[in-house]
C-alpha positions in Angstrom: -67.6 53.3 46.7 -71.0 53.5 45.2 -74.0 54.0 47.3 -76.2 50.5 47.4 -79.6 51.0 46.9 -82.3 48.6 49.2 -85.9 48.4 48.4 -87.8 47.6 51.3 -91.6 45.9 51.8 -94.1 47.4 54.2 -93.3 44.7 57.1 -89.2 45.6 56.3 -90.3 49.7 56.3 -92.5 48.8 59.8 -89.6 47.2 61.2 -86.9 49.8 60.4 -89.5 52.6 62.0 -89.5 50.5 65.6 -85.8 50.3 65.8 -85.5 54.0 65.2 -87.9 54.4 68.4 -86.3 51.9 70.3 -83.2 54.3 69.5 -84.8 57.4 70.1 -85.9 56.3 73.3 -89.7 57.0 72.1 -90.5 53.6 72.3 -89.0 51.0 75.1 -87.2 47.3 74.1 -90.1 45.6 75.9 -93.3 47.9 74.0 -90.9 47.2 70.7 -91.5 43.2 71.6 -94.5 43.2 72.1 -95.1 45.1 68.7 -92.8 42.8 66.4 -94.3 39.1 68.4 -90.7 38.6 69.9 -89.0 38.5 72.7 -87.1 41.2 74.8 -83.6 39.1 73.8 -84.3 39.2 70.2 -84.9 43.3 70.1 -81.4 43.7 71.5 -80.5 41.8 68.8 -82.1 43.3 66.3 -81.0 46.9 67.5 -77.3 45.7 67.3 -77.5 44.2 64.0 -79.2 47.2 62.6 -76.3 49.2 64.7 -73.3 46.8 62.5 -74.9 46.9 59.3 -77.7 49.7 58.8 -80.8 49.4 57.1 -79.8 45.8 55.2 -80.3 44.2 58.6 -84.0 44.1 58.1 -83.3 42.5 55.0 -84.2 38.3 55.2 -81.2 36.5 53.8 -83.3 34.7 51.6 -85.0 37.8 50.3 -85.0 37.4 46.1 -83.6 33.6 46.3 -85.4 31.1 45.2 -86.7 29.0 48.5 -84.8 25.2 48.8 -88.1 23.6 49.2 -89.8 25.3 46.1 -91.5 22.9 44.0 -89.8 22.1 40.5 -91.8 23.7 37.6 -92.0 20.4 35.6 -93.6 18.8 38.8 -96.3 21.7 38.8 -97.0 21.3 35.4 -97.2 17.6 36.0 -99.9 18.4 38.7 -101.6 20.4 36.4 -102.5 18.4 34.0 -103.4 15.5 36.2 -105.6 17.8 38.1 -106.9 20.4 35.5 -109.6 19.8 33.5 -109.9 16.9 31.6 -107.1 15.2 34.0 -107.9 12.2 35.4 -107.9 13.7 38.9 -110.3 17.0 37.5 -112.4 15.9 40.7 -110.6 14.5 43.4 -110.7 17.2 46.2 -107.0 18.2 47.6 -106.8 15.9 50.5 -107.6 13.0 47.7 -105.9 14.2 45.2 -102.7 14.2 47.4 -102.7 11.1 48.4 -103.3 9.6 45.1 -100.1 11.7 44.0 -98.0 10.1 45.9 -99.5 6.6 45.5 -99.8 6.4 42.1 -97.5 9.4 40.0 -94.7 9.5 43.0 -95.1 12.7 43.6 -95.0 13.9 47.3 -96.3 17.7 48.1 -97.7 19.5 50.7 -101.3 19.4 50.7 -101.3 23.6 52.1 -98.8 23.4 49.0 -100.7 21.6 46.4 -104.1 23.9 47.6 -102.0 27.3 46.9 -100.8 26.2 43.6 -104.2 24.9 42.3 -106.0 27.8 43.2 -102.7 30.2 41.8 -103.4 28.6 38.4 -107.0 28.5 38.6 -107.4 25.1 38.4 -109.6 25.3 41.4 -112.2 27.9 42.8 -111.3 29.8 46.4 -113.2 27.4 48.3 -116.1 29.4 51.1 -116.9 28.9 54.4 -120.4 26.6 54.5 -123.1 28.6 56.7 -122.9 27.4 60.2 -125.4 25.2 61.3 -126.2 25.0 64.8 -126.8 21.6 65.7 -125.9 19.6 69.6 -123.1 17.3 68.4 -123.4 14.0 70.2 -120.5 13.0 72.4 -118.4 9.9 70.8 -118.5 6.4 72.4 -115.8 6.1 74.6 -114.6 2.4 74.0 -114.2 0.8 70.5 -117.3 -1.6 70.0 -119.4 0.1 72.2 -121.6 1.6 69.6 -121.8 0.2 65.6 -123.7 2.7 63.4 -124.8 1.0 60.0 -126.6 2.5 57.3 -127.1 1.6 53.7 -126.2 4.5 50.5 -127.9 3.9 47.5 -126.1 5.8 44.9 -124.5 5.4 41.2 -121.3 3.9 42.2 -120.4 2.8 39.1 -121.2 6.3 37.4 -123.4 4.7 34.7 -120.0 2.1 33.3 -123.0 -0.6 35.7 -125.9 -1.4 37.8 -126.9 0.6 40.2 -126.2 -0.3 43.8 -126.5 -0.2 47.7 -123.7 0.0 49.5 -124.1 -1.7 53.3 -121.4 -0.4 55.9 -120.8 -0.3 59.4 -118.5 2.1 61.3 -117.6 2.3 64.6 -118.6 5.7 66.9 -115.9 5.5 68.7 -112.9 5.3 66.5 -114.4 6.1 62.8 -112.8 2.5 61.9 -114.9 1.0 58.8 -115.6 -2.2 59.7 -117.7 -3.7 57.2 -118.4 -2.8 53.2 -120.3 -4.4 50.8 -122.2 -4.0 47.6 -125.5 -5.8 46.9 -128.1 -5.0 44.3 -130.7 -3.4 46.9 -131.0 -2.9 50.8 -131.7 -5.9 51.9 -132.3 -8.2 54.6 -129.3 -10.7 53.2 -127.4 -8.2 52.6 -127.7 -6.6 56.6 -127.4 -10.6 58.1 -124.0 -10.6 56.0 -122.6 -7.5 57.3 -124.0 -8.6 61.1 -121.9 -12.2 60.5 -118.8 -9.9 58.9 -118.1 -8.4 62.0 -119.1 -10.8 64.5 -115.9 -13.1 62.8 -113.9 -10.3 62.2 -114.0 -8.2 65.2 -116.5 -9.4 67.8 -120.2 -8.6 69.2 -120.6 -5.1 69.6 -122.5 -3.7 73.1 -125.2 -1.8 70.0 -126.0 -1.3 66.5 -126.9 2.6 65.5 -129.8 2.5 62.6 -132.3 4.3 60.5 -136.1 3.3 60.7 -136.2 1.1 58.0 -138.8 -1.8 58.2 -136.0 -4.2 58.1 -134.2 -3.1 61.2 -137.0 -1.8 63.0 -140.7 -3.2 63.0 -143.3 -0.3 61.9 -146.2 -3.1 63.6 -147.6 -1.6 66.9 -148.3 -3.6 69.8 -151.6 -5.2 69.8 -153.4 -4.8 73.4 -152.5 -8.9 73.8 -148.9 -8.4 73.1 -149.0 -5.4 75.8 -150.8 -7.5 78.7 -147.9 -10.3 77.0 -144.9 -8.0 77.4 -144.6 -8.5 73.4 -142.6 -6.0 71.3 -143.5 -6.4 67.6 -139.8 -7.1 66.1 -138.5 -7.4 62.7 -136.2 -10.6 61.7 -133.2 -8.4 62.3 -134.4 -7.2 65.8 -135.1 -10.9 66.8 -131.5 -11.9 65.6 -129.7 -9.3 67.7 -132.0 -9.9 70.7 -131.1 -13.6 70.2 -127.4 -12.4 70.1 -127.8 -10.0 73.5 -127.0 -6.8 71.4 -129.3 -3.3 72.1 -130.9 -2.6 69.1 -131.4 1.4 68.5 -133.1 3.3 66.0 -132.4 7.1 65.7 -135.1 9.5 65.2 -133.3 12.0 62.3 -130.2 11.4 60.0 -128.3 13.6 62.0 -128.5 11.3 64.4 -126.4 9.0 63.1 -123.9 11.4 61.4 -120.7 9.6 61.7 -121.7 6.8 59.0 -124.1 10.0 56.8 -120.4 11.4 56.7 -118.8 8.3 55.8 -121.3 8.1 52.7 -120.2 11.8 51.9 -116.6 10.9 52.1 -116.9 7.8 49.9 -119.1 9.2 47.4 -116.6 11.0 46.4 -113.4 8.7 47.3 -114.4 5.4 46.4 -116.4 6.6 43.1 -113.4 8.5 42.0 -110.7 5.5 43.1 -113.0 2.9 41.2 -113.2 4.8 38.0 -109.9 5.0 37.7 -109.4 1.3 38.5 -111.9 0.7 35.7 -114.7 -1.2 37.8 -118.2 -1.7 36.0 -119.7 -4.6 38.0 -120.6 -5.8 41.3 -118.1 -8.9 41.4 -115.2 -5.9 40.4 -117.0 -3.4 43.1 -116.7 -5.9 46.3 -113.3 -7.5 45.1 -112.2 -3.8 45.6 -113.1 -3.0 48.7 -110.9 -4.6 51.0 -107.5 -3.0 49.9 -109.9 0.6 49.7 -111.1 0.2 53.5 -107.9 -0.8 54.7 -106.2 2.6 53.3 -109.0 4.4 54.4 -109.0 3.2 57.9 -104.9 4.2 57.9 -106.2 7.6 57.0 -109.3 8.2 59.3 -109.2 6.4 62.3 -108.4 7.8 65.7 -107.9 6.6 69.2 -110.4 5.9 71.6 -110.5 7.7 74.6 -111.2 4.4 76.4 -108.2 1.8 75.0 -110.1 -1.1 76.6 -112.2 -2.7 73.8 -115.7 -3.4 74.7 -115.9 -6.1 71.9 -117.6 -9.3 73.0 -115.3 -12.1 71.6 -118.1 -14.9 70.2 -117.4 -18.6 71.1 -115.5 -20.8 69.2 -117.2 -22.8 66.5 -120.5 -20.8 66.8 -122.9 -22.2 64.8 -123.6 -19.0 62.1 -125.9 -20.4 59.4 -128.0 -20.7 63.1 -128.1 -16.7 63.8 -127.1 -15.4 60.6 -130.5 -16.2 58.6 -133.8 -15.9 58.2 -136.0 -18.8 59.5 -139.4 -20.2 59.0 -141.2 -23.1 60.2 -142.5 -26.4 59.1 -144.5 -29.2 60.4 -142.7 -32.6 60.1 -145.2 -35.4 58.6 -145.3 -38.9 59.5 -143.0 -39.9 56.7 -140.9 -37.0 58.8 -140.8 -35.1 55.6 -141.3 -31.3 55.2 -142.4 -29.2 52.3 -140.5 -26.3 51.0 -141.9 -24.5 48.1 -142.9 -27.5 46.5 -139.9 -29.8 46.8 -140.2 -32.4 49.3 -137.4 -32.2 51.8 -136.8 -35.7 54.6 -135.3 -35.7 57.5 -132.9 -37.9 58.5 -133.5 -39.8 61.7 -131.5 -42.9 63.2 -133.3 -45.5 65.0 -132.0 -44.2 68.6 -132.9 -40.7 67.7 -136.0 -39.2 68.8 -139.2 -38.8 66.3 -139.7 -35.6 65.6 -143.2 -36.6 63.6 -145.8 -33.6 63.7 -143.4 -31.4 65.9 -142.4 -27.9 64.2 -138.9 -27.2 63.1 -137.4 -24.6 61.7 -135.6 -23.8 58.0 -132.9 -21.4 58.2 -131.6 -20.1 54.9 -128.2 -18.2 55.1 -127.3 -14.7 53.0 -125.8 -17.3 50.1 -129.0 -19.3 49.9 -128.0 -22.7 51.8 -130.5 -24.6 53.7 -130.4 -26.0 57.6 -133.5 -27.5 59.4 -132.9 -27.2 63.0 -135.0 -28.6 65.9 -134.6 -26.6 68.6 -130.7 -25.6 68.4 -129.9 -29.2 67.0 -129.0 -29.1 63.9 -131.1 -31.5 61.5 -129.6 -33.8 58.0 -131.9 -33.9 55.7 -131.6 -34.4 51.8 -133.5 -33.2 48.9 -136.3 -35.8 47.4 -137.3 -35.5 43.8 -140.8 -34.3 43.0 -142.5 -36.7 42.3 -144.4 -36.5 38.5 -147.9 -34.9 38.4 -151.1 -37.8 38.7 -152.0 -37.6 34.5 -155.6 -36.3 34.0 -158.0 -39.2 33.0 -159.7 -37.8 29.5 -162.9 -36.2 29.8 -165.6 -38.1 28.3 -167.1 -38.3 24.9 -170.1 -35.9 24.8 -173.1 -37.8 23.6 -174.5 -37.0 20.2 -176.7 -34.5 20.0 -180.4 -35.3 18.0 -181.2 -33.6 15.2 -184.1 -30.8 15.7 -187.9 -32.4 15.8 -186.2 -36.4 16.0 -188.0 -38.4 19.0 -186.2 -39.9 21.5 -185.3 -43.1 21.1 -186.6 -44.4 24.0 -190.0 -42.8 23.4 -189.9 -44.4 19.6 -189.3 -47.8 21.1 -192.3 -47.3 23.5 -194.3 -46.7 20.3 -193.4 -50.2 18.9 -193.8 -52.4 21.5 -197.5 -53.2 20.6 -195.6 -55.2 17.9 -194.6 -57.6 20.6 -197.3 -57.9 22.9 -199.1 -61.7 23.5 -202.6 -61.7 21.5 
């Protein structure tokens, strides 16, 4: 019988030279353990195999099969070209681009698996450590709704296919649960009291809202000696609302500060750009009619437990009045006829005969994130209706100038002077 010949790697040749110790009696079972990351047990059993069978029993079983779980060719070559230049996931990064393989092309890999074969075949660079920076990490909120960072991203969502926009989100520091998306043109003020009213219905009031310095959350004004000896804090609209509302308003000093939500923008500037290119969004209607399915994958992705399970939320009361505390508000004086101005349209009040005059009192016009109108008194909510303008007085004509005599003519009046001799008694 022929001799078989057994090619062995390094780890196989490292293994065989401890078991020849162990059986020389240079080396002890327990010294040969802690050497091959196994237990005392498992040398006996290796010495005895090696006794049986000789030097194959280093050998793996599986050594030159090909491994059960190995993926198919055709399904690497699939995830090549979907991922490899001029794919339509070139960009998406691995964690991305495996979910959207199994979402969309039904295929279902590894992601430690689908990062070794991209960078086997080159399709994407070894990937390097970023420099460490040495920052104090804040400690997360312990209960859901005990801290809301918001924040606004102005970016090209739409990759030039439309407008430009701001994205308004809120996300909560204790869980990383998006609560609230939304496109508008700009950061703006309706766009903030319509993310406020978002999750006030849909989740609750939170304890505090987390934001940047912007003049619309936080009022630049500084506190005239008056307002001091007052107790008067110069506040913006938004600062007023959430006093009104009993939530602590708090602006952070760096954007570092408020990293949860600057990673959030990270994230979905890559995410939600890729996901809405490929869905073949190019306006703001499209871009917001998207979100909802997008944050409620997201939020299966990223969210994780509090450490505190007991919500802080603050439940608001049943049929709140929200055009009240969800816009801005300016005041008018009512006139006699009890009707108010409003950039030039004429708007009455409605008053029975047992109701109250409100006649030179000031009231107050709330206009909602859509542009509606309420006049309140107080908290009492006013009916009013729209009067037409009335027309514009016409302009009488100027009159005729007189006509002008002709150079070296008398007056008239000094010509009749002149001739009334003519008339005079003799």
């Amino acid at each position: 019988m022929g001799m078989e010949s057994i090619t062995l790697s390094k780890e196989q040749q490292r293994r065989l030279e401890i078991i020849h110790r162990v059986q020389s009696g240079r080396m002890s079972k327990q010294e040969a353990a802690d050497v091959l990351a196994v237990t005392r047990r498992q040398v006996d059993n290796i010495v005895r195999r090696f006794n049986q069978e000789g030097a194959v029993s280093v050998v793996h079983g599986n050594t030159g099969k090909a491994p059960v779980f190995k993926t198919p060719p055709e399904t690497v070559q699939r995830i090549l070209s979907l991922a490899g230049e001029g794919g339509q996931y070139a960009d998406f990064s691995v964690c991305h681009l495996q979910e959207m393989l199994g979402t969309h092309e039904g295929i279902q890999v590894g992601r430690s698996t689908l990062d070794r074969l991209l960078k086997q075949h080159r399709v994407r660079p070894p990937g390097h450590a970023a420099p460490a920076v040495k920052r104090r990490q804040r400690t997360r909120s312990a209960a859901e709704g005990l801290l809301v960072q918001i924040d606004a991203s102005l970016h090209d969502w739409l990759e030039g296919r439309g407008p430009k926009l701001a994205l308004l989100g809120a996300i909560d520091d204790a869980t990383s649960r998006v609560l609230h998306l939304r496109f508008h043109p700009s950061e703006c003020q309706a766009g903030y009291l319509t993310l406020f009213r978002a999750v006030a219905v849909s989740h609750g009031l939170p304890q505090a809202y987390y934001h940047d310095r912007h003049t619309i959350l936080h009022s630049p004004k500084k506190a005239t000696l008056q307002d001091e000896l007052d107790g008067i804090v110069p506040q913006s609209e938004l600062q007023r609302l959430l006093g009104e509302l009993g939530i602590a308003s708090i602006a952070a000093r760096s954007p570092q500060a408020k990293g949860r939500i600057e990673r959030l923008w990270q994230t979905l500037q890559d995410r939600l750009v890729k996901e809405m290119r490929l869905a073949g969004i190019s306006t703001l209607e499209e871009a917001n009619a998207f979100l909802p399915g997008f944050i409620e994958r997201f939020n299966a992705r990223f969210i994780r437990e509090a450490t505190d399970p007991e919500t802080a939320w603050i439940a608001i009361e049943p049929g709140m009045d929200l055009a009240y505390y969800f816009s801005t508000r300016q005041t008018r004086v009512v006139r006699p006829d009890h009707t108010i101005s409003w950039y030039g349209s004429p708007l009455q009040v409605l008053r029975n005969a047992h109701e109250r005059s409100l006649t030179r009192q000031r009231i107050t016009v709330h206009t909602t994130p859509e542009g509606e109108l309420y006049l309140y008194a107080g908290k009492e909510r006013l009916r009013y209706q729209v009067l037409p303008v009335a027309p514009a007085k016409p302009t009488p004509p100027a009159p005729a100038p007189a006509a002008a005599k002709a150079p070296g003519e008398p007056h008239p009046r000094a010509t009749a002077r002149q001739r009334a001799w003519l008339f005079a008694s003799v």
